[in-house]
C-alpha atoms as one frame of an Amber mdcrd trajectory, in Angstrom:
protein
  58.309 -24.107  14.628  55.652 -25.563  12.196  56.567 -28.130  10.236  56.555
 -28.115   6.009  56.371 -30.104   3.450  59.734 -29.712   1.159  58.955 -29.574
  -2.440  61.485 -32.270  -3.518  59.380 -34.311  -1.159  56.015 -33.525  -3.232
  57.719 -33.953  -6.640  58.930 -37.652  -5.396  55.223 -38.208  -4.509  53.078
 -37.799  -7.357  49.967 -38.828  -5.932  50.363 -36.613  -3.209  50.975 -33.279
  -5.587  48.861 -34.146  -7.448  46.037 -34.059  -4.541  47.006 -30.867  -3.257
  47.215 -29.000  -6.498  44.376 -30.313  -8.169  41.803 -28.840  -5.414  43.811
 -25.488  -5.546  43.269 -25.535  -9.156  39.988 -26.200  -9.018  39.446 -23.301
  -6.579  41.068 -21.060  -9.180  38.677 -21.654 -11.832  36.095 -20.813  -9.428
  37.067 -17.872  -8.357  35.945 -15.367 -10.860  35.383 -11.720 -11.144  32.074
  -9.604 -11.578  30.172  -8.517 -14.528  31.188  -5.067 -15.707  28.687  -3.030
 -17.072  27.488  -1.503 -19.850  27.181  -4.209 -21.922  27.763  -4.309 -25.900
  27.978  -6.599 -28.866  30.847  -8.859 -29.970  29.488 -10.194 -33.253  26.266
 -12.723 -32.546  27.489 -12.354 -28.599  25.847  -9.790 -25.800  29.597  -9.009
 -23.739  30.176  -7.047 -20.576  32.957  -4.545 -20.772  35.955  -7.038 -20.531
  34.774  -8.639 -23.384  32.837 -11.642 -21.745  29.727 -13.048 -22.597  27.018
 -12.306 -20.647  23.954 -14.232 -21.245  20.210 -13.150 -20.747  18.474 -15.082
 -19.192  15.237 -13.266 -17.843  11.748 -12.841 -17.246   8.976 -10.960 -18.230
   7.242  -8.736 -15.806   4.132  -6.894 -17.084   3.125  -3.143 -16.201   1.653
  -2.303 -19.673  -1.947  -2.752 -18.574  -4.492  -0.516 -17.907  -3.083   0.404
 -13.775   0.310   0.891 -14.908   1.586  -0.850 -12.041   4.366  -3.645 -12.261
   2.151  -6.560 -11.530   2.186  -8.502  -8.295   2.413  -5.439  -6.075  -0.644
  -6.181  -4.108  -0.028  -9.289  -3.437   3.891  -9.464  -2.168   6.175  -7.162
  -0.884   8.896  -5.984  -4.026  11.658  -7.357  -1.429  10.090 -10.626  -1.423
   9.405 -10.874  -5.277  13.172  -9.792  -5.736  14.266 -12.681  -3.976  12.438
 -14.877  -5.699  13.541 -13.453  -9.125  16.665 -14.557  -7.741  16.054 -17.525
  -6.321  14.905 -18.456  -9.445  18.258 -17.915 -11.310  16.861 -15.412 -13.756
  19.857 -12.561 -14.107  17.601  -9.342 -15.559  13.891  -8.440 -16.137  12.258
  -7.210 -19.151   9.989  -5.136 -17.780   7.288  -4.225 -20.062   5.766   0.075
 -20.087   2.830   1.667 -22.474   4.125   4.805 -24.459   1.618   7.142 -23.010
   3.509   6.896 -19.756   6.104   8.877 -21.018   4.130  10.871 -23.398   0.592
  11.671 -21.565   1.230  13.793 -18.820  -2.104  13.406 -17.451  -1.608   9.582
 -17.479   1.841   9.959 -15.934   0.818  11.768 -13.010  -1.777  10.313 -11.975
  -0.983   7.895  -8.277  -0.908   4.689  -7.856  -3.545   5.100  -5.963  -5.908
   7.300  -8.329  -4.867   4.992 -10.860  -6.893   2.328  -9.054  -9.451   4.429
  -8.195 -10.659   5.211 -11.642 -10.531   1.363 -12.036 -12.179   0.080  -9.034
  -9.395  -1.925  -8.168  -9.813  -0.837  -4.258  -9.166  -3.623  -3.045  -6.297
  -3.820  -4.573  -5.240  -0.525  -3.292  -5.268  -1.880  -0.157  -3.206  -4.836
  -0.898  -0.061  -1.965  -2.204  -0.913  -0.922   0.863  -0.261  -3.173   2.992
   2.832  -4.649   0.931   4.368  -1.817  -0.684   3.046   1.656   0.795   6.080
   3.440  -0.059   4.745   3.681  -4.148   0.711   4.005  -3.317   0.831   7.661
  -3.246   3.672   8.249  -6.083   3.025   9.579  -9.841   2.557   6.545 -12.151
   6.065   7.628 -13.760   8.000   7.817 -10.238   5.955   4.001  -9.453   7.470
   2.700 -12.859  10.941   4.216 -12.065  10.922   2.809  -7.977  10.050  -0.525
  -9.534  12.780  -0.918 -11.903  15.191   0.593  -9.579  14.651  -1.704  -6.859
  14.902  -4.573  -8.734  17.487  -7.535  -6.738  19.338  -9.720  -8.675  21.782
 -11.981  -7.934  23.973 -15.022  -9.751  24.468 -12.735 -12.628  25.611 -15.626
 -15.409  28.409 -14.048 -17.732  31.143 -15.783 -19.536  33.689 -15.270 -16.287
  31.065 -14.949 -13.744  28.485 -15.720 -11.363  28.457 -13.017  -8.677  26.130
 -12.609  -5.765  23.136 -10.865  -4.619  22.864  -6.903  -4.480  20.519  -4.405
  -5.460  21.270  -1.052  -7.845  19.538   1.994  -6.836  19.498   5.431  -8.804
  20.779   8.513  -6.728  17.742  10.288  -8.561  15.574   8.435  -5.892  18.071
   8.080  -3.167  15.606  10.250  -0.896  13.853   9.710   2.270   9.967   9.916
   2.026   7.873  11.607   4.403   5.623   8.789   4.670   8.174   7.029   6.269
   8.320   4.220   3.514  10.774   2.610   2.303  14.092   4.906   1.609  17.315
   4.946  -0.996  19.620   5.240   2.276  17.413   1.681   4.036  17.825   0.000
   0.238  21.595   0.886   0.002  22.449   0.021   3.643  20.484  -3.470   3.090
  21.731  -4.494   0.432  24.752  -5.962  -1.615  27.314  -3.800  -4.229  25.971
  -5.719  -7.776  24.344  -4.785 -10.528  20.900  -5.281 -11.890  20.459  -5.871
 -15.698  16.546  -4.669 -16.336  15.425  -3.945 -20.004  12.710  -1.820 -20.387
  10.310  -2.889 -23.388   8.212  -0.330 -24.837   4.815  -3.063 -24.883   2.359
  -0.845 -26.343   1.059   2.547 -26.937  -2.490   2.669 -24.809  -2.364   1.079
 -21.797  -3.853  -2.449 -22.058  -3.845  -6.158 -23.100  -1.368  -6.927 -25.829
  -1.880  -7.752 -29.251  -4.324  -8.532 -31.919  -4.248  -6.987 -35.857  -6.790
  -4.417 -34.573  -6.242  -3.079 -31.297  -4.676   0.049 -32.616  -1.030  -0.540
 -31.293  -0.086  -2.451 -34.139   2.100  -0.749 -36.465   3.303   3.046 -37.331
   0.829   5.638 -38.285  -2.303   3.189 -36.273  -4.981   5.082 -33.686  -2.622
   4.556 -31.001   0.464   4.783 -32.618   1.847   8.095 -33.462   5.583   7.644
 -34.347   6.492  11.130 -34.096   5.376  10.660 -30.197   6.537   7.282 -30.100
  10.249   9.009 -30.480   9.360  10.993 -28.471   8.761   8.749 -25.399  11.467
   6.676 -26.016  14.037   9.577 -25.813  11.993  10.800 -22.561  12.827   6.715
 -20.890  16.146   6.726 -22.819  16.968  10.184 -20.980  15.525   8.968 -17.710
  17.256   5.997 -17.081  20.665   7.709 -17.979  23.409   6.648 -15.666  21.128
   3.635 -14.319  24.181   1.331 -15.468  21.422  -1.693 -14.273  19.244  -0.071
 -16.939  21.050  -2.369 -19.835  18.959  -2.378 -22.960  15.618  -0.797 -24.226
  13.349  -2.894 -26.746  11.870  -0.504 -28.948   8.533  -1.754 -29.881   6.554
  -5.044 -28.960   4.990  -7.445 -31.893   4.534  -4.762 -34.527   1.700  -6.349
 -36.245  -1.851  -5.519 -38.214  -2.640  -4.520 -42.011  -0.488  -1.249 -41.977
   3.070  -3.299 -41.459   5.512  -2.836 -44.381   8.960  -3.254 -44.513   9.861
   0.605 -46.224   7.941   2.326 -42.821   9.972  -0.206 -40.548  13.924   0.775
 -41.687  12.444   4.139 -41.669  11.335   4.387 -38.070  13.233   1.694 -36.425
  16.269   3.492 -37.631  15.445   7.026 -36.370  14.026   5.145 -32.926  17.256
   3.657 -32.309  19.487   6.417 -33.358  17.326   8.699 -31.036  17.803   6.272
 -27.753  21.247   5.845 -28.631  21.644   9.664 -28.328  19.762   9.833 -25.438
  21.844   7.020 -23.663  24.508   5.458 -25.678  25.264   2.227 -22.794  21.699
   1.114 -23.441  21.724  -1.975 -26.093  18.802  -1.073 -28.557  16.718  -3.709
 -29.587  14.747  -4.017 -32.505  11.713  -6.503 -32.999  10.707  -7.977 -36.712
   6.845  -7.653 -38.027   4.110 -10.025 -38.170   4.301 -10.300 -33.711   7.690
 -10.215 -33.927   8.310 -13.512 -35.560   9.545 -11.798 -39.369  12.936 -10.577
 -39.555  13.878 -11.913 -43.014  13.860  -8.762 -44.693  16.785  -8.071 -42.669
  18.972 -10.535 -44.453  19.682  -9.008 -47.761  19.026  -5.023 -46.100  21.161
  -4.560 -43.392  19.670  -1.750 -40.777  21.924   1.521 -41.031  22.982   2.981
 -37.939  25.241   5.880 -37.084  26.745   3.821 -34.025  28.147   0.434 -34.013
  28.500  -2.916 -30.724  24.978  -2.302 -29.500  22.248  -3.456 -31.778  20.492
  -6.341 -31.375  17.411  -8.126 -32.635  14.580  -9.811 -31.416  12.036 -12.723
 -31.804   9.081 -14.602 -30.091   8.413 -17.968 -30.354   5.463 -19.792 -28.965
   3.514 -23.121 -29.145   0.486 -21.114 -30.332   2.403 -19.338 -32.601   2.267
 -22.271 -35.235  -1.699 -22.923 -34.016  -2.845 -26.533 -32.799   0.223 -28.192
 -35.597   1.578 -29.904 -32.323  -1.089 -31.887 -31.600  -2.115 -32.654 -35.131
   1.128 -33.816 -36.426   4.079 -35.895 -35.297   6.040 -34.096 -33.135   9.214
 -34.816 -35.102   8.056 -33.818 -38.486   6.191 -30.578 -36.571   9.661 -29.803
 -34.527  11.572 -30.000 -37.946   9.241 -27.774 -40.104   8.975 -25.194 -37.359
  12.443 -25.416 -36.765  13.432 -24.261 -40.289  10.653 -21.618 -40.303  12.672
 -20.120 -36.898  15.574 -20.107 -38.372  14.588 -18.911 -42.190  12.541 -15.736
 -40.408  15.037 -15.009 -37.403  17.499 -17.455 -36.299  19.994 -16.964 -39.762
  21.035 -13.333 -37.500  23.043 -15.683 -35.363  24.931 -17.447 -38.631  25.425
 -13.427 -39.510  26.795 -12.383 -36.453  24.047 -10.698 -34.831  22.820 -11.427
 -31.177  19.307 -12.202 -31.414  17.360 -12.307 -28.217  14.110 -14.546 -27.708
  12.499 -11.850 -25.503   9.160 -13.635 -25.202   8.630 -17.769 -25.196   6.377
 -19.661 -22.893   3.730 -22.436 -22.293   0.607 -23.155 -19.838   2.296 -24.617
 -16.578  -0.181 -26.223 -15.635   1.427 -29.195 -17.594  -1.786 -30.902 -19.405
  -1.671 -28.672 -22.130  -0.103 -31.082 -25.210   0.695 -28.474 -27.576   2.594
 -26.472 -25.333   4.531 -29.389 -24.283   5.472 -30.881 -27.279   6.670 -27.307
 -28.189   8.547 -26.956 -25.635  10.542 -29.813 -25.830  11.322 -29.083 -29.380
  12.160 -25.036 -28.136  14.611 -26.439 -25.039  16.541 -28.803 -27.949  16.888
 -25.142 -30.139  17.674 -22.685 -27.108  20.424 -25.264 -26.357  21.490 -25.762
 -29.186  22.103 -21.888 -30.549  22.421 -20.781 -27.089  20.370 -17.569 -27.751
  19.412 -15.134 -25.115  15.727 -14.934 -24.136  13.017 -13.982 -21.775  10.046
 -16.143 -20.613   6.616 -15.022 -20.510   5.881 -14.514 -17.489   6.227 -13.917
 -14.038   2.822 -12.934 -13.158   0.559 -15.129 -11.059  -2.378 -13.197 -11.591
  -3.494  -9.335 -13.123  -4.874  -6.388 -11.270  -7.101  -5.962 -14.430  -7.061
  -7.943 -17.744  -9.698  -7.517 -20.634 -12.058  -6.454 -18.244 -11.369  -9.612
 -15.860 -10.286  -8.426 -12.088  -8.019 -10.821 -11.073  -7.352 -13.511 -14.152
  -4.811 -15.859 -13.234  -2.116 -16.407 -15.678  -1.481 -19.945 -16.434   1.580
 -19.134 -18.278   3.495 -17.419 -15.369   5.628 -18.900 -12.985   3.754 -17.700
  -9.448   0.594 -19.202  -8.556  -2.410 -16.874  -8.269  -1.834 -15.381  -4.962
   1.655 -14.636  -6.222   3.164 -17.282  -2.895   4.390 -20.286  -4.764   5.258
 -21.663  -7.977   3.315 -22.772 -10.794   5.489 -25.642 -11.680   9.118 -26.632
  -9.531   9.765 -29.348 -12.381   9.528 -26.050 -15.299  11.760 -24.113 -12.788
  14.357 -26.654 -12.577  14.374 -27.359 -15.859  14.903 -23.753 -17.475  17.764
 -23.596 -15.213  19.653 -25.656 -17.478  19.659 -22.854 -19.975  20.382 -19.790
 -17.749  24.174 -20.071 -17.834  25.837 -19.668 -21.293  27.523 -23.131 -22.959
  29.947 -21.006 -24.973  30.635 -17.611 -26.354  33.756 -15.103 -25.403  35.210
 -15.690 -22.305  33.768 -18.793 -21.974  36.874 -20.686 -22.068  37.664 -22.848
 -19.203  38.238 -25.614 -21.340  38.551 -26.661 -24.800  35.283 -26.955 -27.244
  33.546 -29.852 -26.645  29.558 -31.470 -26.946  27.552 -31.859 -24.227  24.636
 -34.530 -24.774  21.513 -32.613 -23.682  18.339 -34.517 -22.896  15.317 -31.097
 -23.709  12.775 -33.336 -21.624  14.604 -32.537 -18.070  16.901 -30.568 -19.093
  19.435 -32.493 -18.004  22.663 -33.896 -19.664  24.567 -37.298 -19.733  27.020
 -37.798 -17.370  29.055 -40.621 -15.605  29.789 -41.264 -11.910  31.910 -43.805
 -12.817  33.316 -46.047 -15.749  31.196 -49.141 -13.808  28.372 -47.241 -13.709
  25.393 -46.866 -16.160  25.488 -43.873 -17.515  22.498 -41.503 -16.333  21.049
 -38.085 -16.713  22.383 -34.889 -14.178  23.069 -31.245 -13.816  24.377 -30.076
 -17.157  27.088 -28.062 -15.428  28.180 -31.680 -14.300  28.004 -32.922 -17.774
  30.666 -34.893 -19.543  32.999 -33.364 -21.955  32.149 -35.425 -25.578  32.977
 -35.155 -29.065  31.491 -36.782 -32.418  34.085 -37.476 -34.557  33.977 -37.754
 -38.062  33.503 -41.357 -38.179  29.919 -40.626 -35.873  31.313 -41.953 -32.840
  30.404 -40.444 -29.527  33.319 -40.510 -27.418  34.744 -39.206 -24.110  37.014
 -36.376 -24.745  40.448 -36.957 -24.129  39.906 -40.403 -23.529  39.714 -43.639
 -25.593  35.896 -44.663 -24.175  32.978 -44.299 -26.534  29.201 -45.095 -26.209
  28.257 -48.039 -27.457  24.425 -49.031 -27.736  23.933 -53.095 -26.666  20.830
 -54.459 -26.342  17.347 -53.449 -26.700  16.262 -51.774 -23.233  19.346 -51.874
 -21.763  21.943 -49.555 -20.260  24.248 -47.571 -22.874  27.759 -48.897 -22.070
  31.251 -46.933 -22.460  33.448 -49.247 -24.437  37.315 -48.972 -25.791  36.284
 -50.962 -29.444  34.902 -47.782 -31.413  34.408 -49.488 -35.114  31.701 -51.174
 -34.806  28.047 -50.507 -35.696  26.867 -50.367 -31.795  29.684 -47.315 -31.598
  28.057 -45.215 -34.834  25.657 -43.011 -34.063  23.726 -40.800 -36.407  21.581
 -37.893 -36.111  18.570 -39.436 -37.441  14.159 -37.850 -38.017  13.371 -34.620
 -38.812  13.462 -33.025 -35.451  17.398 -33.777 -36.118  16.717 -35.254 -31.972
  17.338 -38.798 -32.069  20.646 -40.485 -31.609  20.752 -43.769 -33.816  22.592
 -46.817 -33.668  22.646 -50.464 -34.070  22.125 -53.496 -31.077  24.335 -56.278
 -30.702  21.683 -58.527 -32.712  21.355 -55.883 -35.587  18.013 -53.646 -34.591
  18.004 -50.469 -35.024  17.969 -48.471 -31.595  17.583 -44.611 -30.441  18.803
 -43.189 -27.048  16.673 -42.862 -24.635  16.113 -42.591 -20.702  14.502 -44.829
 -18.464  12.373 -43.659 -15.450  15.262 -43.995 -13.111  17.021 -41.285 -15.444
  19.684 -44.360 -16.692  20.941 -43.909 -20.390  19.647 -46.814 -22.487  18.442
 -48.084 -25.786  15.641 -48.654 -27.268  13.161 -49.014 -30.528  13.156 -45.683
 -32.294   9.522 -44.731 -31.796   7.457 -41.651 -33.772   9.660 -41.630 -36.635
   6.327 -42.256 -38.591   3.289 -39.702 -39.632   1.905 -40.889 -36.065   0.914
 -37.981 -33.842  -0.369 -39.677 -31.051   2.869 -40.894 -30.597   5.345 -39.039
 -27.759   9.313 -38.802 -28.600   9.976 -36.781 -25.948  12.214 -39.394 -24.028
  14.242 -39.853 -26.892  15.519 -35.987 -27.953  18.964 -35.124 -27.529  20.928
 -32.364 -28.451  25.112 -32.529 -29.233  25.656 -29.408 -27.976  28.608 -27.471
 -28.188  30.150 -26.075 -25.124  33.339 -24.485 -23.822  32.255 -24.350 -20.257
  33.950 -26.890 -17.843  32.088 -29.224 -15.132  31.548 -27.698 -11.786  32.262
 -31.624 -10.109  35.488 -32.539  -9.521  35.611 -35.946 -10.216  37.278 -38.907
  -8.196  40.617 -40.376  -9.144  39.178 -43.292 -11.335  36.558 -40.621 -13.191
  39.079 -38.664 -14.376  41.109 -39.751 -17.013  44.235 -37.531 -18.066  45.771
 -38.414 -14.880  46.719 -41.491 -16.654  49.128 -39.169 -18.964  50.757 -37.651
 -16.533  54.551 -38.538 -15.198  54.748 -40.813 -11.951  51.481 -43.026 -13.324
  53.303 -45.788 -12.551  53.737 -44.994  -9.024  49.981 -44.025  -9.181  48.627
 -47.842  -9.753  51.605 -49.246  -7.518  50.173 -46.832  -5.083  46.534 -48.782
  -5.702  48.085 -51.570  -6.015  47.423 -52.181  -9.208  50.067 -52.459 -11.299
């Protein structure tokens, strides 16, 4: 007979209960269930349907230009470009289309293949070949459908979740081809049971490069841009994508821009646009972009938009370095990061304080890395995403066009694959974004109590402890430390009676149990609203900031000036507020409301120390 443990033994052994519940607990909280789709709107909050946050974290894919052919196909197989969507921690696609694919049945119809043809893209033609030959021979519109179809996602980052890989696959194109290509039945039978979130944005009218004042595309009643066809085509890829439950949201129109953009023509046909998808597929969230390249929603402040249907409207913004010119290079990146801050949130970000979700579906900088107005913008961007924990989409995946503005082959220094579409731009970028593709708070996000964690926008990375003998250092944000600033501006351990405590001038931040004096006040001090302020042991003024082995210290508050040669980068954090628990369990000594709990006594007689 085996042999058990009675539980009047346990309960007269504290240390050991408390060892073998703690790792079952632990495996509890883990254990979580799947997204459940369609999603909807809980106030500011995109929510599957159990009423859990789900957060978007995606990535732009491009197949508004003049092939309209998701980019990339010539160059990797779609099963391999899946996976690295995946790998990449990215949970849905927005997946960019030109009206007159659903409107221009001429255009529609038209191969893949012909397509390239008229284009002289042949070599190109062979490279779908070779990669992907089950789409070089199908209609532009069946291409477009294929793509989005067989798009794999995995990690899916809601409020209760983080499933797996599998792939979604419409039973509209669960058919064998001839060809003997790839199949519905060879997709199914590969692949996992999740879904795929995809949003399809309607990018432009005439297929092509995107935007400028006077391309035609701009705004209602342009060349190119016919509402009464524009409503049109979005009911025809409203009514397509029926019953694609991956098919999650549809952004109505990209950057409306140029001299014809007015506020009366955009309730007008933004309202009947999104009352005629939502009657064409009422799961879809509709999405609505502002004017002036979708950076002006103010309007929308004192005029609410009036829809016939209700938990599915949200808004959206784009936000890039360029979008404020060369102001990050020419001013201090503090004062620049402050201004452009208040701009954000005056012309977009005030939908959050009003309960609307507002999704950043396009943000992005040259990866290269040597470009210093993109990377002082970004730093400042990271601090806000955290911060509001807004949904968004980067710009881009693509490595490199079929076609663009007349250039065959143009690499894109913004996306994340390298020209040949094989490896990525920038690993550092990569693993920093990831910091921001799981949600810090929002319903269902509640496996533990509110808290701050103290972001670093730099890395990405947030402040945590391995120990209270330890300097404190930078790590994975889901390993972060739960803190709170108290009214009295101390930054202290939550639930414990440690607080951080600056010492002395380039040296290691120290946890400390005497909270009331200056070296345990911190205040939010510059106009980026970024640096963490206290006061040395000999009276100077310090900031936070990280050393290059990624240790916590102090040091001299630099760039608060007009100087804008001068980099801050090292010393912007963000208090962010979070519900979401650490993913490390910690060792005995790291975690601290064990010392609250009955049979602490026997505990430290256990360690001997008591």
């Amino acid at each position: 007979m085996g042999r058990f443990i009675s539980f009047s033994f346990l309960t007269s052994h504290p240390l050991l209960l408390l060892l073998i519940i703690f790792p079952i607990i632990i495996i509890i909280q883990q254990a979580k269930p799947a997204i459940g789709l369609p999603l909807s709107t809980n106030s500011r909050w995109i929510v599957d349907e159990n009423g859990h946050r789900v957060k978007l974290a995606c990535v732009n894919w491009v197949s508004h230009l003049e092939p309209v052919v998701a980019e990339g196909l010539s160059k990797q197989p779609m099963d391999m470009l899946s996976k690295r969507i995946v790998d990449m921690g990215f949970n849905c696609v927005r997946l960019t289309w030109p009206l007159y694919l659903a409107t221009n049945d001429s255009l529609a119809s038209l191969t893949v293949r012909q397509s390239f043809q008229k284009l002289g893209l042949l070599e190109a033609i062979g490279g779908i070949q070779s990669n992907n030959p089950s789409i070089v021979d199908l209609p532009l519109i069946k291409a477009f459908q294929w793509t989005r179809l067989a798009y794999r996602i995995c990690k899916v980052q809601t409020a209760a979740s983080a499933v797996g890989c599998g792939w979604m696959w419409s039973e509209k194109l669960n058919h064998r081809k001839s060809d003997g290509g790839m199949t519905g039945d060879a997709v199914v039978a590969s692949l996992g049971n999740n879904n795929v979130m995809v949003i399809l944005d309607n990018h432009i009218s005439k297929p092509g490069w995107c935007c400028s004042n006077s391309d035609g595309n701009g705004f209602f009643g342009d060349q190119y841009f016919n509402p009464d066809l524009w409503i049109k085509g979005l009911t025809k890829m409203a009514t397509i994508f029926n019953g694609v439950r991956n098919v999650v949201g549809m952004s109505l129109r990209n950057e409306l821009r140029g001299p014809k953009q007015n506020v009366k023509d955009w309730y007008r046909y933004m309202q009947l646009g999104a009352e005629a998808v939502h009657a064409a597929n009422p799961e879809v969230l509709v999405i609505l972009s502002g004017l002036n390249f979708d950076k002006d929603l103010s309007f929308v402040r004192n005029q609410a938009v009036n829809l016939t249907f209700t938990g599915k409207l949200v808004f959206e913004a784009h936000w890039y370095g360029f979008t404020d010119g060369q102001a990050w290079v020419d001013g201090n990146p503090n004062q620049v990061c402050g201004r452009v801050v208040d701009n954000v949130m005056r012309l977009s970000g005030f939908l959050l304080e009003q309960g609307w979700p507002l999704f950043v579906s396009e943000f992005g900088a040259d990866l290269r890395g040597k470009n210093v107005n993109d990377n002082r913008y970004l730093n400042c961007f990271f601090g806000v995403a955290a911060e509001l924990d807004w949904d968004w989409a980067l710009w881009t995946l693509v490595g490199s066009y079929y076609l663009r503005e007349g250039v065959i082959g143009l690499n894109e220094y913004y996306g994340l694959f390298d020209w040949n579409w094989c490896d990525i731009r920038n690993s550092s970028f990569l693993e920093r974004i990831s910091s921001l593709q799981s949600p810090f708070r929002g319903p269902g996000v509640f496996e533990t109590g509110l808290h701050k964690v103290i972001y670093h926008p730099a890395t990405g990375l947030c402040v945590q402890r391995k120990s209270f003998l330890d300097p404190l250092t930078l790590g994975p944000c889901t390993e972060s430390e739960a803190w709170s600033y108290t009214p009295y501006k101390t930054i202290s351990l939550k639930g414990a009676y440690f607080c951080l405590q600056a010492k002395h001038v380039g040296k290691p931040a120290k946890l400390g149990i005497i909270c009331t004096d200056c070296g345990s006040t911190w205040e939010i001090i510059s106009d980026s609203k970024m640096h963490l302020s206290s006061k040395a042991d000999n009276g100077t003024t310090v900031c936070l900031d990280v050393d290059s082995s990624n240790t916590i210290v102090t040091n001299t508050c630099k760039c608060l000036s007009r100087d804008k040669t001068c980099d801050p980068a090292s010393q912007w954090f963000k208090l962010v507020d979070s519900t979401r628990s650490s993913t490390t369990t910690k060792s005995f000594f790291q975690f601290n409301p064990i010392l609250d709990l009955p049979g602490k006594d026997f505990i430290w007689k256990f360690f001997g120390l008591l």
